[in-house]
C-alpha positions in Angstrom: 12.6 -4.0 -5.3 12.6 -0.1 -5.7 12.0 2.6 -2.9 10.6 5.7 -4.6 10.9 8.9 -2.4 9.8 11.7 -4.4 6.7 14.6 -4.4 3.5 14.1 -4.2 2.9 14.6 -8.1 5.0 11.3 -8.9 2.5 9.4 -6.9 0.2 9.8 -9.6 2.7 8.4 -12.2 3.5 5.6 -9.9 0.0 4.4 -10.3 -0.1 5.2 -14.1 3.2 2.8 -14.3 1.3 0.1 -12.0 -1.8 0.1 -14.2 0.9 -0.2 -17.7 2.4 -3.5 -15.6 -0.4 -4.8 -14.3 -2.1 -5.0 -18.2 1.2 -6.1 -19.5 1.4 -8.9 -16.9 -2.5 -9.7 -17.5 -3.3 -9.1 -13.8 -4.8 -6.5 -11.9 -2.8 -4.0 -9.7 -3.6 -5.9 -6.3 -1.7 -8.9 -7.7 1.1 -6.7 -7.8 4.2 -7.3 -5.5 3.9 -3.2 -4.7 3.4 -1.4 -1.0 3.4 2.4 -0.2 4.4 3.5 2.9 4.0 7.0 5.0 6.2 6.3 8.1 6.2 9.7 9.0 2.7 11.7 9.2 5.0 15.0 7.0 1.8 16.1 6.0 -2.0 15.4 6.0 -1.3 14.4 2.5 -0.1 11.6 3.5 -3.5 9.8 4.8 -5.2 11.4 1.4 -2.9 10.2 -0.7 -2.5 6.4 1.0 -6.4 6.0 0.5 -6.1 7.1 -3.0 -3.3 4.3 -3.5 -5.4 1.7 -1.0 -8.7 2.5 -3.4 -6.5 1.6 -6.8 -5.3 -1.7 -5.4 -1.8 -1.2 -3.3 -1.1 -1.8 0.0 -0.2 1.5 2.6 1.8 1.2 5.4 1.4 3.9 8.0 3.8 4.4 10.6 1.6 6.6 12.2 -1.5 6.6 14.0 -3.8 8.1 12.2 -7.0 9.7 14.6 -9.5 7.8 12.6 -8.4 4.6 14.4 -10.8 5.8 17.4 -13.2 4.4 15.9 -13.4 0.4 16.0 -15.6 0.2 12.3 -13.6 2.7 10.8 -10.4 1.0 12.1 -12.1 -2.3 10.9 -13.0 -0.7 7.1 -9.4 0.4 7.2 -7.2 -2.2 8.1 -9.6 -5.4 7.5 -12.4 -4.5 4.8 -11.0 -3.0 3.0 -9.1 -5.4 1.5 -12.2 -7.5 0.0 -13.6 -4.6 -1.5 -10.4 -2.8 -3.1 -8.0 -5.9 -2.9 -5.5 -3.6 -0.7 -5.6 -1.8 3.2 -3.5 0.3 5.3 -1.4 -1.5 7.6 -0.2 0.5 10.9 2.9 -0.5 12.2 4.8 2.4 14.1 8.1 -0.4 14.7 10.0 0.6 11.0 11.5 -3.0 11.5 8.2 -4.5 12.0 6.8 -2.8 8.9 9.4 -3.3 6.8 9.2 -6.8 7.4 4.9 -6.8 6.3 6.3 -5.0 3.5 9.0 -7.4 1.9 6.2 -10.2 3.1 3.8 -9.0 0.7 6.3 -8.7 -1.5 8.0 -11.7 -1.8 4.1 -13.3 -1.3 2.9 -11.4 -4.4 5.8 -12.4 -6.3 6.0 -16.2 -5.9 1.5 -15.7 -7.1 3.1 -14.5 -10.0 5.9 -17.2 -10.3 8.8 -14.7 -9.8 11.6 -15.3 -8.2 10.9 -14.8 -4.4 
């Protein structure tokens, strides 16, 4: 596992070094064992920069949230949906114990799918 904690520029490389995986593994990024998270709302970056990640295939964890869940589609597109379309979601989960346990879930899940070691 590796927990990245940089600026928002890296996130950009991030996805350029899931896309060089995913083609060297023959698989496509949502078959990945990868999740970002934003636990903390530091800036409404964060929400901007977890769709762009949840549109390319990874998994977000929020740990916030986020006003759009008002609304019961857009909650729906968000954290159902969207996962047929895109193969990824957000996932809000305020507990950090709670979420980090999704996380290593869909992990360790992604991992055995690609028959590594759990």
């Amino acid at each position: 596992p590796c927990l990245h904690m940089g600026s928002c520029v890296d996130n950009s490389r991030i996805l350029v070094a899931l896309n060089a995986i995913a083609e060297a593994l023959g698989v496509d990024i949502p078959d990945l064992p990868v999740f970002g998270s934003a636990p903390e709302a530091m800036s409404s970056k964060a929400v901007s920069i977890g769709t762009w990640f949840v549109t390319q295939g990874v998994n977000v964890h929020l740990g916030v949230v986020p006003p759009v869940l008002g609304s019961e589609a857009v909650a729906k597109l968000l954290t159902e949906d969207l996962e047929r379309l895109v193969g990824a979601r957000f996932v809000v989960e305020p507990d950090p114990k709670k979420a980090a346990e999704l996380i290593l879930e869909h992990i360790d899940r992604k991992r055995r799918m690609l028959g590594l070691p759990a």
